[in-house]
DOMAR-936702 format. One record per residue (C-alpha): z, x, y; residue in three letters. Coordinates in steps of 0.02 Angstrom, whole numbers, plus 50000, padded with zeros to 5 digits. Layout:
> z,x,y,guse
> Z,X,Y,ALA $
...
END
This chain:
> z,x,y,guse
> 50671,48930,50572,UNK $
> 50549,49058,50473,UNK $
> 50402,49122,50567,UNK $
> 50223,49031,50531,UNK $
> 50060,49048,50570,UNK $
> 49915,48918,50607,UNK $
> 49742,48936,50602,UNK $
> 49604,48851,50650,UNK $
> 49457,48886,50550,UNK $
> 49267,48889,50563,UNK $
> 49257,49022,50717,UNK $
> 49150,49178,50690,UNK $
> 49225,49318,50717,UNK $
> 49171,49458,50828,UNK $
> 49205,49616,50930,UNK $
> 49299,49794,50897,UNK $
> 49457,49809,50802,UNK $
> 49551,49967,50777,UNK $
> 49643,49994,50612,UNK $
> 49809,50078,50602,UNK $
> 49894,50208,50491,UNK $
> 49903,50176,50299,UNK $
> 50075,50106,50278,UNK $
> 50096,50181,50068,UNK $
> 50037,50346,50149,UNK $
> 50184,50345,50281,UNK $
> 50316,50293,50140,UNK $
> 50282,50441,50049,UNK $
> 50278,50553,50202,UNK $
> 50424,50486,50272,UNK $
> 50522,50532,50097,UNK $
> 50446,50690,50089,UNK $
> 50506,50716,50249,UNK $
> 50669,50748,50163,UNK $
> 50622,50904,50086,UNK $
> 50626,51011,50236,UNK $
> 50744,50999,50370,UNK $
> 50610,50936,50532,UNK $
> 50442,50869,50535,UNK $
> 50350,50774,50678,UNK $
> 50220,50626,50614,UNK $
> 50119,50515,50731,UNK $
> 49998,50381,50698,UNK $
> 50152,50289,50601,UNK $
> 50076,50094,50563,UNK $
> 50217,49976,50647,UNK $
> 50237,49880,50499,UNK $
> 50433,49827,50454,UNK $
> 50418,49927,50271,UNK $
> 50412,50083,50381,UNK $
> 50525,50031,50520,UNK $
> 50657,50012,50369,UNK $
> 50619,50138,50288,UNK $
> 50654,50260,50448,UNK $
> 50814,50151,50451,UNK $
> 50858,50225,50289,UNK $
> 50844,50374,50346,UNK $
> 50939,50352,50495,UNK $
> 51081,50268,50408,UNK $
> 51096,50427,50280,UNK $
> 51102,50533,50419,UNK $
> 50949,50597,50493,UNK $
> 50904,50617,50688,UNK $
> 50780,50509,50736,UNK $
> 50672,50552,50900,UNK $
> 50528,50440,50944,UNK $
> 50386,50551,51051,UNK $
> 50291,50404,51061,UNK $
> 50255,50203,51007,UNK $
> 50180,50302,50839,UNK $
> 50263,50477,50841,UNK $
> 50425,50532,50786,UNK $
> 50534,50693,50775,UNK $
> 50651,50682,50607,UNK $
> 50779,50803,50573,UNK $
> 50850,50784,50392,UNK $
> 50995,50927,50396,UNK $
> 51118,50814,50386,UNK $
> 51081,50689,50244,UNK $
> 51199,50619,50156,UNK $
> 51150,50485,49994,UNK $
> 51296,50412,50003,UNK $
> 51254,50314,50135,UNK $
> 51116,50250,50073,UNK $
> 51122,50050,50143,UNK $
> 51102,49958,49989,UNK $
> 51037,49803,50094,UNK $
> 50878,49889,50130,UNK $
> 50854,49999,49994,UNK $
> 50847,49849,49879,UNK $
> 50734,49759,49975,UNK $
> 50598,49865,49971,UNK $
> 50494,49953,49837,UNK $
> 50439,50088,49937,UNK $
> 50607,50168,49934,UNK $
> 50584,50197,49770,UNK $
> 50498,50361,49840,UNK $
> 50662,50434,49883,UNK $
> 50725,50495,49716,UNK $
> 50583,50647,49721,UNK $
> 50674,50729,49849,UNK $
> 50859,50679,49841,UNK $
> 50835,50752,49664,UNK $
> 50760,50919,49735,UNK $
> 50900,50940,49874,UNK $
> 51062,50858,49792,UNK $
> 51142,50901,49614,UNK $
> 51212,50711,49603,UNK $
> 51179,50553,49688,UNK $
> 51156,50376,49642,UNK $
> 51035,50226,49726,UNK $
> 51024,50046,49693,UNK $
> 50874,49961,49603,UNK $
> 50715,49958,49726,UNK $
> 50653,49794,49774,UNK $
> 50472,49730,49838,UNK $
> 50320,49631,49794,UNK $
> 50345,49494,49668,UNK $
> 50177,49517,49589,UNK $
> 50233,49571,49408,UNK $
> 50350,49667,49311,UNK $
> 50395,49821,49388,UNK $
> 50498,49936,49307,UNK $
> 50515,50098,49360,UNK $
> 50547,50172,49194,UNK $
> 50386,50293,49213,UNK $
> 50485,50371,49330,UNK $
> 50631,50391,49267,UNK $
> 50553,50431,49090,UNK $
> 50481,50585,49188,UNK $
> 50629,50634,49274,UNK $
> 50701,50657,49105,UNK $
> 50587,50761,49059,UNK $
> 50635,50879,49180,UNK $
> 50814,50875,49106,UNK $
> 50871,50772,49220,UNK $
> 51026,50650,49153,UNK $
> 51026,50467,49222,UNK $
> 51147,50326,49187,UNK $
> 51118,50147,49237,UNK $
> 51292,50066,49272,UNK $
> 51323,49919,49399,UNK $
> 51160,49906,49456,UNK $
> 51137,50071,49507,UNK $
> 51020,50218,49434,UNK $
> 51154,50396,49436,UNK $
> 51069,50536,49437,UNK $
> 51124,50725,49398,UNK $
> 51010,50874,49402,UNK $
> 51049,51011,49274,UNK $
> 51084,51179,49319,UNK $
> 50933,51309,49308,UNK $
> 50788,51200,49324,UNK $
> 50636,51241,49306,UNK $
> 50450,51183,49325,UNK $
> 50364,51133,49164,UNK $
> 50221,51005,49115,UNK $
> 50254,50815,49117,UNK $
> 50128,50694,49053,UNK $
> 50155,50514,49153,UNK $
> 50124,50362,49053,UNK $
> 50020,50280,49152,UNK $
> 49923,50328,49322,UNK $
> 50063,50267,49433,UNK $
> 50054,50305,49632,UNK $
> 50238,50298,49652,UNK $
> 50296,50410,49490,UNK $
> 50144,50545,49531,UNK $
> 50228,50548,49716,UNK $
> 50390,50565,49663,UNK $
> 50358,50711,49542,UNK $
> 50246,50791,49685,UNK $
> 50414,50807,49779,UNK $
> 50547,50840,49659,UNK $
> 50406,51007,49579,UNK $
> 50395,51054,49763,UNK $
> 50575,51134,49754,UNK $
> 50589,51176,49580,UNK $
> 50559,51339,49526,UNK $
> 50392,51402,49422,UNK $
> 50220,51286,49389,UNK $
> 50244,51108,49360,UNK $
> 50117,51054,49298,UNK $
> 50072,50839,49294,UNK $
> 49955,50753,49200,UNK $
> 49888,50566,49210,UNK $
> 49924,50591,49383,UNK $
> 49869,50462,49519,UNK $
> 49741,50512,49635,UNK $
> 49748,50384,49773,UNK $
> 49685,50431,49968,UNK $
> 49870,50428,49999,UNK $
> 49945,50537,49869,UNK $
> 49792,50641,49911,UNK $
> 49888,50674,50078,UNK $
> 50046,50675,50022,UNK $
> 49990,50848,49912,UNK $
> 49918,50896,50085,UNK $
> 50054,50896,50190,UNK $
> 50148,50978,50023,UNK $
> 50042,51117,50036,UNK $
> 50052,51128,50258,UNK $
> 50258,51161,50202,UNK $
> 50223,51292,50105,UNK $
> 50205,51221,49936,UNK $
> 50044,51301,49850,UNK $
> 49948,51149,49737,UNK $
> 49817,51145,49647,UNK $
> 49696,51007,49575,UNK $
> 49713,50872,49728,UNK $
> 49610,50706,49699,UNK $
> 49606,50733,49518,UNK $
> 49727,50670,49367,UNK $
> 49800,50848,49338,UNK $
> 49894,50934,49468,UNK $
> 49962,51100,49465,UNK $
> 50103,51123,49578,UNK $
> 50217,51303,49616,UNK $
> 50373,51250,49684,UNK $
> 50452,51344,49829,UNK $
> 50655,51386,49868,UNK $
> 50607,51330,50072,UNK $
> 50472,51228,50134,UNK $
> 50447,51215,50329,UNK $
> 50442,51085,50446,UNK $
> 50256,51035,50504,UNK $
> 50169,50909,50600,UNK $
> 50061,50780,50524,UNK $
> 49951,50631,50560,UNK $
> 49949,50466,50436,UNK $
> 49774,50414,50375,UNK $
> 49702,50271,50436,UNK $
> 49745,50119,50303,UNK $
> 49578,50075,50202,UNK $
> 49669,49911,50133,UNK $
> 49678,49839,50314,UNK $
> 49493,49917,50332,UNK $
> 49434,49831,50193,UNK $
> 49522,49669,50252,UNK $
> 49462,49672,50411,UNK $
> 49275,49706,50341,UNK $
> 49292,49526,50228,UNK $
> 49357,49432,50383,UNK $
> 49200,49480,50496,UNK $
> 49084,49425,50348,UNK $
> 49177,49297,50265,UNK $
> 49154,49202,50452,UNK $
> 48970,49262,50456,UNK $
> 49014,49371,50609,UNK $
> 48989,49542,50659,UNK $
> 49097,49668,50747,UNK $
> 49137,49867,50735,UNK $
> 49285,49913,50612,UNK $
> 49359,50088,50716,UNK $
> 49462,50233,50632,UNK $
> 49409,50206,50465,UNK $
> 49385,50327,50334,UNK $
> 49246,50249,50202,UNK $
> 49257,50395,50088,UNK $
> 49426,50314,50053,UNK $
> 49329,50155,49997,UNK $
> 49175,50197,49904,UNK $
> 49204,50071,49760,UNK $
> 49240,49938,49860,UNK $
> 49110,49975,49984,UNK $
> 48991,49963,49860,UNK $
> 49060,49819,49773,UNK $
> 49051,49738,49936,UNK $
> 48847,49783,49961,UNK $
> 48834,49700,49776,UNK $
> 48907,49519,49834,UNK $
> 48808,49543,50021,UNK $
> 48892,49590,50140,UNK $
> 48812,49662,50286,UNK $
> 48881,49830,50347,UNK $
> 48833,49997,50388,UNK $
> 48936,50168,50401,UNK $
> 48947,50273,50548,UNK $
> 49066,50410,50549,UNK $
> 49227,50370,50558,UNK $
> 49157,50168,50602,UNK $
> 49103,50030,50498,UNK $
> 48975,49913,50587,UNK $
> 48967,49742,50523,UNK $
> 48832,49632,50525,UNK $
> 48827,49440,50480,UNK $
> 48792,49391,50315,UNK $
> 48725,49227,50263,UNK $
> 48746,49219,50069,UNK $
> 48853,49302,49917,UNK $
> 48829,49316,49770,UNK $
> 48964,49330,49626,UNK $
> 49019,49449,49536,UNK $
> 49130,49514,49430,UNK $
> 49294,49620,49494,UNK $
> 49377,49725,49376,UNK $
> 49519,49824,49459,UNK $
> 49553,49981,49411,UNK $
> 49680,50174,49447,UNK $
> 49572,50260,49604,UNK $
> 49425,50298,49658,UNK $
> 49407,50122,49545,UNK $
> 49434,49946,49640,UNK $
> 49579,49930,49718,UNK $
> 49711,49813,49670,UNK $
> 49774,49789,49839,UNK $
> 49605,49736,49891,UNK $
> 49593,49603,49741,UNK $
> 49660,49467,49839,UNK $
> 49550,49467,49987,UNK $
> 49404,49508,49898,UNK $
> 49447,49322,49783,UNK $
> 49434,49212,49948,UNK $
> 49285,49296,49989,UNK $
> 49203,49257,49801,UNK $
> 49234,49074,49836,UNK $
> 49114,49063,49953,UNK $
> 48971,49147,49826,UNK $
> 48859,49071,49724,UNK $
> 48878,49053,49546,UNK $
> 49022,49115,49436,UNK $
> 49131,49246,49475,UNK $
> 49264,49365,49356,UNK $
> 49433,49428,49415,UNK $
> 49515,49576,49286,UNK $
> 49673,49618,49358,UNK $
> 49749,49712,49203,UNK $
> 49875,49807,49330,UNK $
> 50000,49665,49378,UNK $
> 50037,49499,49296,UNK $
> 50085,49393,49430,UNK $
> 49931,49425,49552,UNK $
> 49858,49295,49556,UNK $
> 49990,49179,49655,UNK $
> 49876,49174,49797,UNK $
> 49747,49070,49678,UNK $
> 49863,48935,49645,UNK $
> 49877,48930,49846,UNK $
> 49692,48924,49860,UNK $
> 49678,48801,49733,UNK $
> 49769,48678,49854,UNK $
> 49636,48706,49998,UNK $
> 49501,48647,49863,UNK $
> 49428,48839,49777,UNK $
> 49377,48799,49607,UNK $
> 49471,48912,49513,UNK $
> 49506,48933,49314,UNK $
> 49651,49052,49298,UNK $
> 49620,49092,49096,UNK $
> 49760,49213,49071,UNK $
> 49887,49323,49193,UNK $
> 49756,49457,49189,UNK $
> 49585,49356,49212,UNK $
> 49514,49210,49334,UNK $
> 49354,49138,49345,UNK $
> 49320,49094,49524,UNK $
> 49165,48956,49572,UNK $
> 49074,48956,49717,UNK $
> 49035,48890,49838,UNK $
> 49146,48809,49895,UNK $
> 49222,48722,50058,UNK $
> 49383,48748,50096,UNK $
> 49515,48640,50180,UNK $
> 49675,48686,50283,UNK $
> 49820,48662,50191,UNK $
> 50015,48692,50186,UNK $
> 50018,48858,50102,UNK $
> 50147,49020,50053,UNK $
> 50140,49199,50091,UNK $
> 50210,49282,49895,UNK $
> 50182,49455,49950,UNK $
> 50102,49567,50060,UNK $
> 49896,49560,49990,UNK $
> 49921,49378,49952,UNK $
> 49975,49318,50138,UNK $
> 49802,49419,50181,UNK $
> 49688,49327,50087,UNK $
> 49784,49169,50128,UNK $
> 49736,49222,50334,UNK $
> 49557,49236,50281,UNK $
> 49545,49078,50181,UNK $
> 49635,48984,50339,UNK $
> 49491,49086,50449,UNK $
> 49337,48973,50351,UNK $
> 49449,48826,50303,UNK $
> 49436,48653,50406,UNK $
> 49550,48590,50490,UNK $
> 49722,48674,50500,UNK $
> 49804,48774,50392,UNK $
> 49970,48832,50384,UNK $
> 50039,48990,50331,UNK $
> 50237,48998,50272,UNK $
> 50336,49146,50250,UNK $
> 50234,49276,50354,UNK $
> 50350,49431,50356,UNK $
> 50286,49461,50204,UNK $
> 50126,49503,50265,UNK $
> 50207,49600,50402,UNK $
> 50274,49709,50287,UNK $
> 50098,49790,50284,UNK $
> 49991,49728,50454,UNK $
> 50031,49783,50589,UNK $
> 50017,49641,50717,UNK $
> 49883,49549,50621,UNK $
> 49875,49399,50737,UNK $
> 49842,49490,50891,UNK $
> 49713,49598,50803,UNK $
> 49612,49439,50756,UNK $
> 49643,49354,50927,UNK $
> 49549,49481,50996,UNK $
> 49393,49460,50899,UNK $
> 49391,49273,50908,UNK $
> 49516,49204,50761,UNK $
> 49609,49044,50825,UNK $
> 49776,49096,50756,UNK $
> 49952,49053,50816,UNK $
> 50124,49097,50775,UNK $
> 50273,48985,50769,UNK $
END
C-alpha cells in the first residue's frame, strides 16, 4: 500500500530545525553539470526529484562518486542522450532543464515530454520558442521533442515570453557554449537561477546583469569543472516559519538565507507573525492573532508561488477576509478543495482567485497530496486540525522535503507514517 501520514493536531511546536539545500537550485546545477566534463557539489537536499535526476545522469552515462550523504563527484565525459530512461525523464519536470546543455554539447538528440506537478497547463513552448530562435530545428513526432543544432551558431538576443525559471535556465546553459554575446531579456531572476549564473561564471563563463531581467552572457569553447555548494531552500524556510506560528510556537529556523525571502517575509510581518532575523537564522516567536490579507503572487523578488499554498492554511486562521491571486497556474488551488473538507471557509471565484474566511477551526480529515506545495500546506493544516487527519499520496511531497516528518518530530509535531 501507498505511504501515509497521520497527524495529530493542536501541539505547539518548538525547538531548532535545520533547512536543507534548495531542491530547483540543485536541478539546474545538476544539468549544468553537463556542460563541463567534472564538478563536485555538496549540500545536495535528499529529496527523490534529485535522487532521479542524478539517476538520469547515471543512466546516460556519467560517473557518479558520492564524497559524502550530500556531496558528489560527477564526471560527464561520457554522456550519451540516447540513453536517456524515458521512465524518469517523463516523470519529472525538472528534467526539462536538460535540453540547455545537451543542445550546447550534441548536434542531435531527442527527449521525451517532461512530466511533474499537476497544477496547470504547462507547456514548454517558451522554451522551445527560444531555442528556435537560436536556429535551432525541432520536430515533435511520437511523443518526443528532436532536436538539431545548426552549424555555425552563434550568440544573439532572445526575448522570452514570459519570466519563466526553467526557459531563463535553459538558455543560461545552451549561451554558455555558444560563441559571441547572447544576450536574454524577460529573464527570470529567482535566488536559484541567481546561482545557477554563479556557478556559470566559477566555469569560466563571463555574465553580466545577474538578479535582473536582462542578462548578458559571452559564451566560452571550454568551461572547467568547479566545486559548488546548493543554497539553502527558502520554500522549506518559509514553510517551516508558518508551521512554528500557525501552532502559536516558537523555535529557531537554521541555514536560512532571508534575503532570498524579503516579500514574503514581509508579507508575513503584515498578517502577524512573530519573527526576527539573525544572520543566517530566523527566530520565531509565538503569535496570537492574524490578520488577512490579500496575496497576490507574482515573477521574483514578488511572492512566491510555491509559497501560496502554505501561506492559504495559514490565512484561515486570520480574521476577516482574505484574497488569493494566483495568475501563474490554473490548477493551484487543489489544496483548497482539500481544506474545504476539514471545514476552511473558502470561495474559490475563478482558477486564478479565492477568497479565504477566517477564522476558522479546522477538523482532521481524509485528505490528498496533488503536488509537492499542496501536500505542505495539507501537513500544516493537519498540525492545527482536531482530531486526526490523514494525508494520502505523500511522495509527492517528498519530491521536495527532505524527511519532513522527522524534521517536525523533532520540534514537537505528532506525525506518523504508514
Amino acid at each position: 500500500m501507498a505511504e501515509r501520514f497521520l497527524i495529530k493536531g493542536g501541539f505547539p511546536l518548538s525547538g531548532e530545525v535545520e533547512i536543507s539545500g534548495s531542491k530547483n537550485e540543485a536541478g539546474a546545477i545538476l544539468a549544468a553539470i553537463l556542460l563541463a566534463e567534472e564538478c563536485e557539489i555538496e549540500n545536495f537536499p535528499l529529496v527523490s526529484d534529485i535522487l532521479e535526476e542524478i539517476e538520469i545522469l547515471k543512466e546516460m552515462g556519467a560517473e557518479i562518486e558520492w564524497l559524502g550523504e550530500r556531496k558528489i563527484k560527477i564526471k560527464t565525459g561520457k554522456i550519451d542522450p540516447a540513453k536517456i530512461p524515458v521512465d524518469l525523464f517523463e516523470k519529472m519536470r525538472i528534467s526539462v532543464l536538460f535540453i540547455g546543455p545537451l543542445l550546447a554539447k550534441f548536434q542531435k538528440f531527442k527527449v521525451p515530454h517532461p512530466g511533474g506537478d499537476k497544477i496547470g497547463l504547462r507547456p514548454i513552448s517558451t522554451h522551445l520558442e527560444a531555442f528556435k530562435d537560436f536556429g535551432v530545428r525541432i520536430e515533435e513526432k511520437e511523443e518526443f521533442y528532436h532536436f538539431e543544432m545548426p552549424t555555425n551558431l552563434k550568440g544573439k538576443r532572445i526575448v522570452l515570453k514570459e519570466f519563466s525559471v526553467t526557459a531563463t535556465e535553459n538558455l543560461m546553459m545552451l549561451a554558455s557554449l555558444i560563441p559571441g554575446k547572447t544576450k536574454i531579456e524577460i529573464a527570470a531572476s529567482e535566488p536559484h537561477v541567481q546561482n545557477l549564473g554563479r556557478f556559470l561564471a566559477k566555469m569560466g563563463v563571463k555574465i553580466e546583469g545577474i538578479g535582473t531581467h536582462s542578462l548578458l552572457i559571452e559564451g566560452k569553447e571550454k568551461l572547467f569543472g568547479e566545486s559548488f555548494s546548493i543554497s539553502p531552500d527558502p520554500i522549506e524556510a518559509g514553510t517551516f516559519l508558518i508551521a512554528f506560528a500557525i501552532t502559536g510556537g516558537e523555535g529557531r529556523i537554521k541555514n536560512v538565507k532571508s534575503e532570498d525571502l524579503i516579500f514574503f517575509l514581509e508579507k508575513m510581518k503584515e498578517i502577524g507573525v512573530k519573527f526576527e532575523i539573525r544572520d543566517n537564522e530566523i527566530l520565531v516567536k509565538p503569535s496570537k492573532e492574524f490578520r488577512a490579507t490579500k496575496i497576490q503572487v507574482l515573477p521574483h523578488p514578488g511572492f512566491p508561488t510555491d509559497l501560496q499554498p502554505q501561506t492559504s492554511v495559514l490565512l484561515t486562521q486570520a480574521q476577516g477576509k482574505s484574497l488569493i491571486h494566483e495568475p501563474l497556474y490554473e490548477n493551484r488551488f487543489q489544496h483548497l478543495h482539500e481544506l474545504r473538507k476539514m471545514g476552511a471557509d473558502i470561495e474559490i471565484t475563478d482558477p486564478h482567485r479565492a477568497l479565504i474566511f477566517g477564522k476558522t477551526e479546522l477538523i482532521g480529515n481524509k485528505i490528498n497530496s496533488s503536488d509537492i506545495r499542496s501536500g505542505a500546506s495539507l501537513i500544516l493544516a493537519g498540525l492545527i486540525a482536531k482530531n486526526q487527519t490523514t494525508i494520502e499520496n505523500i511522495a509527492q511531497i517528498e519530491r521536495g522535503y527532505e524527511k519532513v516528518e522527522e524534521k517536525l518530530k523533532k520540534i514537537g509535531a505528532k506525525i506518523e507514517r504508514i
